[in-house]
N, C-alpha and C positions, 0 to 999 in steps of 0.2 A: 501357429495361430489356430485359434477352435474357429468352431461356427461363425462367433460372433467376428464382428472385427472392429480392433482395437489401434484405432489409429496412432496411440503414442506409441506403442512398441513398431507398428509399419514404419513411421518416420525413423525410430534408433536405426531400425535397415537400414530404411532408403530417405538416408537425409535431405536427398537434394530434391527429392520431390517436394521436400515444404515451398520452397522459394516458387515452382513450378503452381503448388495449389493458391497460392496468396497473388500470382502473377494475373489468373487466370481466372479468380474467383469462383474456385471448383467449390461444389457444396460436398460436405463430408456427408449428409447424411443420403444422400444419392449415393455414393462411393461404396456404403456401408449396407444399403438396401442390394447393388449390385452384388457383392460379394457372399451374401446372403443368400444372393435368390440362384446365384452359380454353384454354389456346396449344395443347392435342393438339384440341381440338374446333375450334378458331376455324374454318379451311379448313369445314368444315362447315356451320357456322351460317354462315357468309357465303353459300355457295351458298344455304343455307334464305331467307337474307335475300331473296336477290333474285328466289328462286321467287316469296315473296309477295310482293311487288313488283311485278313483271309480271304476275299477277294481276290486283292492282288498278289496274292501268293500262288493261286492258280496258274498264273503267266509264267510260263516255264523259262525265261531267260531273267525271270529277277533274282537275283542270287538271298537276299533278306530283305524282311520288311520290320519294321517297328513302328511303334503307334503308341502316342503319350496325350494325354488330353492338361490346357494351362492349367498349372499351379494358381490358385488363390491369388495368392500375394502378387505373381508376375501379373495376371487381368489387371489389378489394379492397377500395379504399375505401370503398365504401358496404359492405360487408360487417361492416365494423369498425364504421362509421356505426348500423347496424344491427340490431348485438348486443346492444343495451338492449333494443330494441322485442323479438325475438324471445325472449329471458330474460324479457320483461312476459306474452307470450301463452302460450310453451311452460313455463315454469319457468328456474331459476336455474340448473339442470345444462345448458341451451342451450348449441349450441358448431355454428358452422359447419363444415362437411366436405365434402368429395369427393362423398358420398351424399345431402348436401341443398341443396344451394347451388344447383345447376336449378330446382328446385322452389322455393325463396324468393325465388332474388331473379329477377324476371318481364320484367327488359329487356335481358335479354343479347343479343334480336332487337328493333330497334326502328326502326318504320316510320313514316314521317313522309308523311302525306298533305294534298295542300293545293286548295284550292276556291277560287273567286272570289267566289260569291257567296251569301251564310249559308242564302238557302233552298235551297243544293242537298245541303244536308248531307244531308236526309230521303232521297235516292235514293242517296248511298252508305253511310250506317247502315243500309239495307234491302239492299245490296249483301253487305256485310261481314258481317249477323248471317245471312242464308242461303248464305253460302260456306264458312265456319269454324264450330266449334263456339265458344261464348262462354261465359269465365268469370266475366269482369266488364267492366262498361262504367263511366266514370265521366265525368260532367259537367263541368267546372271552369270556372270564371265568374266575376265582378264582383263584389261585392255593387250592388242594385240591379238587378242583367240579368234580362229575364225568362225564367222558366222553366218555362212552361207546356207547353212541347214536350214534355222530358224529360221534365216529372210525370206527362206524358198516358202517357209510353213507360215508367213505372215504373223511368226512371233516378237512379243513385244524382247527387244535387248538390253539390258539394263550390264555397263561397264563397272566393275569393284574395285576400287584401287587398291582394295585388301587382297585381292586376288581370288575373293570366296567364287563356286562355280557351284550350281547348281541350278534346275529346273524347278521352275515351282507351279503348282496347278491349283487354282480353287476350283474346286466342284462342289453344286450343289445338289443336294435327293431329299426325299420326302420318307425318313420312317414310321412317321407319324403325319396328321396332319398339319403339320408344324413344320418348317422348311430348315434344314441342319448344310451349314458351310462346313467343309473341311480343307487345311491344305494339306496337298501332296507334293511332295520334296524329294526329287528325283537325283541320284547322284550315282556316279562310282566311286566304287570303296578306297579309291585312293582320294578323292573328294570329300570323302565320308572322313579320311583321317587326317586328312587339312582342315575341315569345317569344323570337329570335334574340337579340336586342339585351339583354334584360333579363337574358339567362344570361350572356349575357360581361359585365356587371356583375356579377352574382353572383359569378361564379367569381372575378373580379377584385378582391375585395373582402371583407374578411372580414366588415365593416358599414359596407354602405352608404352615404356621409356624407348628410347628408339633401337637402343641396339638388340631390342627384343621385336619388332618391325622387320627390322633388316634383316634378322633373321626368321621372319614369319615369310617376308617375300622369297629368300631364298627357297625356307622349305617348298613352297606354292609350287616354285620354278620345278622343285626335285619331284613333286608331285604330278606339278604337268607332263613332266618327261616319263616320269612312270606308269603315266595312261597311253603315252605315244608306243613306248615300248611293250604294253602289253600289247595291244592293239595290232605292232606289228608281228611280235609273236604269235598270237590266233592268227592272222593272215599267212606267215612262214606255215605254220601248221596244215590251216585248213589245206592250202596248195603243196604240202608232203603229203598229206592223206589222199589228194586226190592221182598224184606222181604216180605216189606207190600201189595203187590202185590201178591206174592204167599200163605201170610196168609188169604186173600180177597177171592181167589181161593178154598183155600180150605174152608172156610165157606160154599162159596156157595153152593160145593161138598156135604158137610157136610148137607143144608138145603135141597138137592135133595134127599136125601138118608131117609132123616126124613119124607117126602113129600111123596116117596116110599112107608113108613115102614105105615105110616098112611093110605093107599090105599088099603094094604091088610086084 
């Protein structure tokens, strides 16, 4: 799509947003001024994107960062997606525009942050909540995963029954005078390649057939257990480094004393 936006070709996309826009008496020409007025921002928000970004690439236990700012056509979408929920909280007169669409929908900057290994998350959640101001953080989990961390840190827990796991953080800063939301999307890269995988089935799919489920949960499971087991490998590790370290130690000990004993 160009500049402009061409609502008959959005629909051939995204068919099912007609019945969505007729449900809800979305005004097209609002939708169209939105989309407009976000291609004069994009160049911006990309620069924003990649300030934060490099940022958190300074935190020496994050293994990669990426940073993507919304596609065009998905703003819209989910904007149309979205005009129930905002008509449930705001009232029925609710109507997206030019003047609120910053401020609701919160991933139009979205930063994808990735770890190795699950306990290093506690050093870049301490990273991220004294560098930015925080609007909200949110858990996403398992059912079954425990969550004793987050209860400890008074974060909100939200259960997947897709099994997606990841940390999400809105922060907001001033590059301008102008106030910019971004989220950050905290995961491990075994996380990173269950979430990767399970959205292009999503997208691909308007429902899921099941025995492509069944096997989304199992991956999940293989996944999970592959964060367990890295997790306890670094720990095997870090306590051989420290062994063989204090076996080192005492040789040495061991060759002063013989060094001694031959002196007298």
């Amino acid at each position: 799509m160009e500049n402009i936006f061409k609502i008959e070709e959005f629909l051939e996309k995204y068919s099912y947003s007609k019945d969505i826009i007729e449900i809800n008496n979305i005004n097209i020409k609002n939708l169209s001024d939105i989309y407009e007025d976000y291609i004069s921002y994009r160049h911006s928000y990309e620069n924003q994107a990649n300030f934060i970004a490099n940022i958190l690439r300074s935190e020496g236990t994050i293994h990669s960062v990426k940073s993507r700012i919304k596609e065009p056509e998905r703003l819209i979408e989910k904007i149309i997606r979205k005009t129930q929920d905002r008509k449930i909280k705001y009232g029925n007169d609710f109507e997206f525009t030019i003047n609120n669409y910053k401020n609701e929908i919160n991933d139009l900057i979205g930063i994808r942050v990735i770890h190795i290994f699950k306990e290093q998350w506690e050093d870049i959640h301490d990273f991220i909540i004294n560098t930015w101001k925080i609007i909200e953080i949110t858990a996403n989990v398992r059912d079954g995963d425990n969550t004793e961390i987050f209860d400890d840190l008074g974060i909100e827990v939200r259960s997947r029954a897709s099994g997606y796991r990841s940390v999400h953080y809105l922060v907001e800063f001033y590059p301008t005078s102008q106030k910019v939301i971004a989220e950050i999307q905290v995961r491990t890269i075994f996380e990173e390649g269950y979430g990767e995988i399970d959205h292009i089935l999503r997208y691909s799919h308007n429902d899921i057939p099941n025995i492509l489920k069944s096997n989304l949960l199992l991956f999940n499971r293989i996944a999970g257990s592959a964060d367990e087991m890295a997790s306890l490998i670094s720990r095997f590790s870090k306590e051989w480094s420290e062994k063989e370290l204090e076996y080192k130690l005492l040789l040495k000990e061991k060759d002063k004393e013989i060094e001694k004993l031959k002196r007298i």
